[in-house]
C-alpha positions in Angstrom: -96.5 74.0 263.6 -95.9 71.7 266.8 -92.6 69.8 267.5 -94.4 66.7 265.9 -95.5 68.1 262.3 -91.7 69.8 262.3 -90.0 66.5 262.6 -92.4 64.5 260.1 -91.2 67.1 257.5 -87.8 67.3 258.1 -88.3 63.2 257.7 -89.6 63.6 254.3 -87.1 65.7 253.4 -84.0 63.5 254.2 -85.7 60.9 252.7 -85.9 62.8 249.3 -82.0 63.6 250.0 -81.1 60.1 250.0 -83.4 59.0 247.2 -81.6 61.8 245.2 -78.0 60.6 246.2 -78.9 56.7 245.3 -80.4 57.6 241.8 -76.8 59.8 241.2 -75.2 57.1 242.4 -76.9 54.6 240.3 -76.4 57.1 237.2 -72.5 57.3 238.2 -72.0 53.1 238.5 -74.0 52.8 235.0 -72.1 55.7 233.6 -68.7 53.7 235.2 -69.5 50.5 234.4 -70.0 51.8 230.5 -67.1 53.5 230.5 -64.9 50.7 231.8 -66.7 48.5 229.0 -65.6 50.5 226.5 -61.7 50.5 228.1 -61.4 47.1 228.4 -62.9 47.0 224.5 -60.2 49.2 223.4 -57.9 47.9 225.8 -58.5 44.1 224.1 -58.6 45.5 220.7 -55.6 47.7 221.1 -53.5 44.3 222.3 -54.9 42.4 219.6 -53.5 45.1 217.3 -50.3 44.9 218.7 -50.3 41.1 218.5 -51.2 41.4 214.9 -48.1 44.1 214.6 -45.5 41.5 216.1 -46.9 38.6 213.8 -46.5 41.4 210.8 -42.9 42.1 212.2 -42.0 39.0 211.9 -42.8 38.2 208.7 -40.9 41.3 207.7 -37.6 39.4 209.4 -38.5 36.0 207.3 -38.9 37.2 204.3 -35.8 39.5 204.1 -34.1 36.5 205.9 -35.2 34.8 202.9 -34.4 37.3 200.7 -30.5 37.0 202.3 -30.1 33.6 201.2 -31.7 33.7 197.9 -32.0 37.5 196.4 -33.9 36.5 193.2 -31.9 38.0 190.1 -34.1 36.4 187.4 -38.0 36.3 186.8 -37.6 32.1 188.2 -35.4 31.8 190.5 -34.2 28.6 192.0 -34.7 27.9 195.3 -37.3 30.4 195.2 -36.8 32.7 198.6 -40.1 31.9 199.8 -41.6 32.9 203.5 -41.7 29.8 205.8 -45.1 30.6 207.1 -45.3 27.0 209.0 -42.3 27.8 210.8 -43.4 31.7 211.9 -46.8 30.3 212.9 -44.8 27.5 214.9 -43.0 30.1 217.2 -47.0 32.0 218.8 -48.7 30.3 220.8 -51.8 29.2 219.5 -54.0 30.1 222.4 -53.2 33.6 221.7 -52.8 33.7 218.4 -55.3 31.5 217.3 -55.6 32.0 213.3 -54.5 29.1 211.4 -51.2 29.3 209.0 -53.0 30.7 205.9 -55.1 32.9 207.5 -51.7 34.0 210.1 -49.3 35.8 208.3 -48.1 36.5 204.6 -45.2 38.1 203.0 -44.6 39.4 199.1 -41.5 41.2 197.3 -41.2 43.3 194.4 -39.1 45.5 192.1 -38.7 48.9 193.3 -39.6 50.2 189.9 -42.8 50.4 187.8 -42.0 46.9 185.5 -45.8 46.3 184.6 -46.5 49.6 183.1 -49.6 50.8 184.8 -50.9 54.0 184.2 -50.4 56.4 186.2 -47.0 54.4 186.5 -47.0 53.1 190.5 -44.9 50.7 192.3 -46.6 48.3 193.7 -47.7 44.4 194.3 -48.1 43.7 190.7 -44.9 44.7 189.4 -42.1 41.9 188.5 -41.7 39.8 191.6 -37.9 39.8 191.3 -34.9 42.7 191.2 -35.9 43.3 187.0 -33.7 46.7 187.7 -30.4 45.1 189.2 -30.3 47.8 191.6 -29.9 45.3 194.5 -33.1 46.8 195.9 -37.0 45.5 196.2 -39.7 46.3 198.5 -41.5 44.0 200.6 -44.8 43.8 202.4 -45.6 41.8 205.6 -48.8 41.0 207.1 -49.8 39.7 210.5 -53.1 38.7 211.6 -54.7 37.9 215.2 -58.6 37.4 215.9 -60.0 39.6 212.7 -57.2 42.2 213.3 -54.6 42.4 210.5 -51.2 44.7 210.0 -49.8 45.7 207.2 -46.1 47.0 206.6 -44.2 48.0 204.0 -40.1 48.5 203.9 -37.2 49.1 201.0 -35.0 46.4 201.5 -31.3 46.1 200.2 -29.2 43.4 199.3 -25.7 43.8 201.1 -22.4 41.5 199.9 -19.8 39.7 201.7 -16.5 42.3 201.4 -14.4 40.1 199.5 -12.2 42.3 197.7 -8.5 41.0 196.5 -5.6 42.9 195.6 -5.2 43.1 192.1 -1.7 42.6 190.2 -0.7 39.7 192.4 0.1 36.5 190.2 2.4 34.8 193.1 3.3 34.6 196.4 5.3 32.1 198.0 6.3 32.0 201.1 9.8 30.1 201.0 11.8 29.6 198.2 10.6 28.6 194.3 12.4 25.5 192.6 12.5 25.9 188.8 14.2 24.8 186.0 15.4 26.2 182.7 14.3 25.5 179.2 11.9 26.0 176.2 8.7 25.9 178.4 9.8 28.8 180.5 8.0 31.0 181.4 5.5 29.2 183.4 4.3 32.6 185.1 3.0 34.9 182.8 0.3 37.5 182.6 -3.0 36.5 180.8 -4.9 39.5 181.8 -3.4 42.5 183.7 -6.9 44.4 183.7 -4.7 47.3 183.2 -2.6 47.1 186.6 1.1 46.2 186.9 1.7 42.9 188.4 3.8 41.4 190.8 5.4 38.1 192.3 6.8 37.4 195.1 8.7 34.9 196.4 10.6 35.1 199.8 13.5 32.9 198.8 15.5 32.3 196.1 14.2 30.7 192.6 16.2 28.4 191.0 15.9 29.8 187.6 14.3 33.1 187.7 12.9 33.4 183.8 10.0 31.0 185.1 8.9 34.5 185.5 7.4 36.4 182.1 9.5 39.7 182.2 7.0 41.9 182.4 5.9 40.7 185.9 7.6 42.7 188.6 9.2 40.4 191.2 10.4 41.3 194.4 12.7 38.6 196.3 15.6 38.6 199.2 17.3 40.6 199.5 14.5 43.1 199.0 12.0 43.2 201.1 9.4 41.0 200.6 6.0 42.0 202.8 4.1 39.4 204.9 0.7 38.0 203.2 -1.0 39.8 206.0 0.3 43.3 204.4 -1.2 42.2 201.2 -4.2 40.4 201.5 -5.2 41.4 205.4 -6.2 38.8 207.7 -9.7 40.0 208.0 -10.3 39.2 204.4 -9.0 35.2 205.1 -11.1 35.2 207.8 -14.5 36.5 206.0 -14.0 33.6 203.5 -13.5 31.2 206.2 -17.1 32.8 207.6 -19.0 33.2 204.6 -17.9 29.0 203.3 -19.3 28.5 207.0 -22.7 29.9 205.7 -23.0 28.5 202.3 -24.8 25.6 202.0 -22.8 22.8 200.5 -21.7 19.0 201.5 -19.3 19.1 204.4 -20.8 17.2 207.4 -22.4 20.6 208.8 -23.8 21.1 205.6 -21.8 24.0 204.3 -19.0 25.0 202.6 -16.3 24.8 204.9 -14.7 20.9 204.8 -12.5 20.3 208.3 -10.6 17.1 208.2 -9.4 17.2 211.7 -10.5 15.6 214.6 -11.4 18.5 216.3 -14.3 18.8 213.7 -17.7 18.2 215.9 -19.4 16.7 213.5 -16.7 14.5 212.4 -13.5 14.9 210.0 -14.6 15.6 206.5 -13.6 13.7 203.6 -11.6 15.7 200.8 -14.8 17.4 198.5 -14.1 16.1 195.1 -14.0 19.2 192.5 -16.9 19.8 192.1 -17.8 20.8 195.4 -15.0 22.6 195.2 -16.9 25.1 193.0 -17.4 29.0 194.5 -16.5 29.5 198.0 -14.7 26.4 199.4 -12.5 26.5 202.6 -10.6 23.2 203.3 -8.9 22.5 206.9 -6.8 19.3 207.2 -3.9 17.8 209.0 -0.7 18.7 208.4 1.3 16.7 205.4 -1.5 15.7 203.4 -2.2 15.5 199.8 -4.7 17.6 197.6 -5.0 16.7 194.0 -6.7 19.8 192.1 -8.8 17.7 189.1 -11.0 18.7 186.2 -12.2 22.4 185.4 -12.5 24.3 189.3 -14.9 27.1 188.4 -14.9 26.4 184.6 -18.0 25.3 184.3 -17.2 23.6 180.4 -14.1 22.9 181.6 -11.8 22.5 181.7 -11.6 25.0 178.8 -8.2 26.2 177.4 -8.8 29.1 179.2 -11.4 30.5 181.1 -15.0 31.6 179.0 -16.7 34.9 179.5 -19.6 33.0 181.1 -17.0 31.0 183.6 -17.5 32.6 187.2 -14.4 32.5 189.4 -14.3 30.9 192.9 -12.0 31.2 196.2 -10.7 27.8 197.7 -8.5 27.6 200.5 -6.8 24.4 201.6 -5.5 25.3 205.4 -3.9 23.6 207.8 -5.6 22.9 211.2 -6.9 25.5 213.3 -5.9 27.5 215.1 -2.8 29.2 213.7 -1.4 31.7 215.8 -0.6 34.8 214.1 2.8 34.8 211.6 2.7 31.1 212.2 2.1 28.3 209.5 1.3 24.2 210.8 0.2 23.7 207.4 3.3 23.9 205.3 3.6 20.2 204.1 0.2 20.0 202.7 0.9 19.3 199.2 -1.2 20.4 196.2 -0.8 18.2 193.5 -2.5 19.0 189.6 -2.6 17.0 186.7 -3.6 16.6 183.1 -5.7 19.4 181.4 -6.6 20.2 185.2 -7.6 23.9 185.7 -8.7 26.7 188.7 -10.1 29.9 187.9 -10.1 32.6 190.9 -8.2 33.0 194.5 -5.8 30.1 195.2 -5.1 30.2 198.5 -2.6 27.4 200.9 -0.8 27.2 203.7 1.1 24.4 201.8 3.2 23.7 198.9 2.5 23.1 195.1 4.5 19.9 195.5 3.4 18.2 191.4 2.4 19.0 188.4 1.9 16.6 185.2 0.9 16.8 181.8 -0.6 20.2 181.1 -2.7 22.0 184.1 -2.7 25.9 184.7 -3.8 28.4 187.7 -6.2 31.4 186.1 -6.4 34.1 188.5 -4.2 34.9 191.8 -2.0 32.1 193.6 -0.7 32.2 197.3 1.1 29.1 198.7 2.6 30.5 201.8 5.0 27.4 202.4 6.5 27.4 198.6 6.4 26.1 195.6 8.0 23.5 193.2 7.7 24.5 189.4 9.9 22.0 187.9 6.9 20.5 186.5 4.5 21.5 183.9 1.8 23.9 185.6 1.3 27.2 184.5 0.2 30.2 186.4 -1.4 32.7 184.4 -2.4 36.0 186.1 -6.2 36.8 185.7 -7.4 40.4 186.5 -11.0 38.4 185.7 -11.0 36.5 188.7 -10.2 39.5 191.1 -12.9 41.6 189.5 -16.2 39.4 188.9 -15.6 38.5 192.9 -16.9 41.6 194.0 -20.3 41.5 195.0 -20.6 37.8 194.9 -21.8 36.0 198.0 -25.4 38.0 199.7 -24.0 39.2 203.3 -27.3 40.4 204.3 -30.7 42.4 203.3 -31.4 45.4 205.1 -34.2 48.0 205.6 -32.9 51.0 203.5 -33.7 53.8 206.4 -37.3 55.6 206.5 -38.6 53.3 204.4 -40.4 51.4 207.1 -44.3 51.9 207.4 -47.8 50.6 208.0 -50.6 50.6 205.1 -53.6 49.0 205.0 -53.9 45.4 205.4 -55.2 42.9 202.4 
């Protein structure tokens, strides 16, 4: 072969090495470019999934949120703790979540027991859409949906209460000295329902005429020791009712149950709520040296009855002087409570101030504190009621919680 022929074929075979390279090559970029299709694919699908979880999460929040301010006891309850699906769909952006409300998110609750008798007995959507079992537990489902992607959870919630537990066996406390006076309508504080404790008074002064007392109560006055409130009723207690009438809904300026009369209020001093806003949780702040008149049945809802009825449901009001007290202190002490007439409370009475009048034939049902003192001369009548102390456990919804490993996904609807 001459030099010629040698390099022709060495031509032809480079040329054959390069044609084999280029088609690898174009495999390889076909192979590539498929492969980064498909990752983008997943990669897109796998973020639209995770979109569709955080919509789903969400929901979960709102409707226990829900759930927290209306835990339906009964098959119709009122306000019904429905999800606010305009207001979840309000916080995505609708360029990435695109899906209108409807089609957005959803949320259901229901008993955590088998209510519609299915067989094989299951827990699920169709059973009674409200806690039928009074275990203060339901479950709740929550769905989020992006694009055509939807996720489901599921979750045992529980309904958690504001600790609001009094002492029990406390008719009285007064903070200063008790004017009385002697006679046939003595004693003025007696014992209605001892709910099988001993109970007590005390007064950190002297009383006039000590058989204002029934004998049975135990009293403690000078020169005995008599403890501070905050030994008896903690601080941390006053100031949970303070927090919870913060979070009630109800008529003061900011909408809820705690009234402040001062000028310090931002929203503007509040005017004195009339009775019966005065119902359930009710914390009152005012300037020092006013006057409260207690009128009609306070928590009595036929009222006022003679005495409280089985159905009556006790309440907490506090009438306080204006924030904020230091510690051991009291800038309330001339508020004056005045009652009247057949005028009645049932629960915890609780002032910084004086019970200054009483007329005619009104009465206290429950526990009394008036930390500044009180003036029985008049025709009021404390009676102490186990009743009240008791049926305020477990009152007011603190919060609903997942009850743990409960949480999980199942397939969406």
């Amino acid at each position: 072969m001459n030099l010629r022929s040698r390099f022709g074929s060495q031509r032809g075979a480079t040329l054959l090495i390069i044609i084999g390279i280029a088609a690898a090559l174009a495999v390889m970029t076909a192979s590539l470019i498929l492969v980064v299709g498909n990752m983008m694919a997943n990669t897109a699908d796998s973020r639209t999934r995770e979109k569709a979880a955080t919509v789903g999460e969400a929901a979960m929040d709102a409707q226990m949120y829900a759930l927290a301010l209306n835990w339906p006891t009964v098959a119709t309850p009122s306000p019904a703790p429905t999800l606010d699906t305009a207001q979840i769909r309000a916080q995505f952006p609708t360029d990435e979540f695109p899906n209108t409300t409807s089609d957005f998110v959803e949320a259901v609750f229901y008993d955590d027991s088998n209510t519609n008798g299915g067989t094989p007995p299951v827990v699920d959507v169709n059973d009674a859409h409200w806690d039928a079992n009074g275990n203060r537990r339901m479950y709740v489902e929550a769905q989020g949906k992006v694009g055509d992607r939807a996720t489901r959870f599921q979750a045992l919630v529980e309904r958690t209460f504001v600790p609001t537990s009094f002492p029990h066996g406390i008719a009285v406390y007064d903070g200063a000295g008790m004017d009385s006076n002697g006679g046939g309508n003595n004693p003025k504080i007696t014992i209605y329902n001892d709910g099988d404790y001993p109970v007590s008074g005390y007064v950190n002064g002297v009383i006039e005429y000590p058989d204002v007392f029934q004998g049975t109560i135990g009293v403690t006055t000078p020169p005995a020791v008599v403890p501070p409130l905050s030994y008896l009723l903690p601080d941390s207690t006053i100031g949970q009712v303070i927090a919870t009438a913060k979070s009630v809904d109800g008529s003061s300026n900011a909408g809820n149950q705690y009234y402040d009369l001062t000028g310090a209020n931002p929203n503007g001093p509040d005017l004195v709520p009339d009775n019966a806003k005065m119902q359930g949780i009710c914390v009152i702040r005012m300037p020092d040296w006013r006057t409260v008149q207690l009128q009609g049945g306070i928590n009595m809802a036929s009222g006022p009855d003679a005495v409280p009825a089985a159905t009556d449901q006790p309440g907490i009001l506090m009438i306080l002087g204006p924030e904020s007290e230091p510690p051991g202190t009291n800038i309330g002490e001339n508020i004056k409570i005045e009652m009247r007439n057949n005028d009645r409370f049932y629960g915890v009475f609780l002032t910084d101030g004086q019970l200054d009048f009483a007329s005619g034939t009104p009465a206290f049902f429950g526990m009394t504190v008036f930390k500044s003192s009180m003036d029985m001369r008049g025709t009021v009548d404390i009676r102490y009621d186990d009743s009240a102390i008791t049926k305020l456990v477990d009152v007011w919804t603190l919060a609903v919680v997942l009850v743990p490993n409960t949480w999980r996904e199942i397939q969406p609807r």
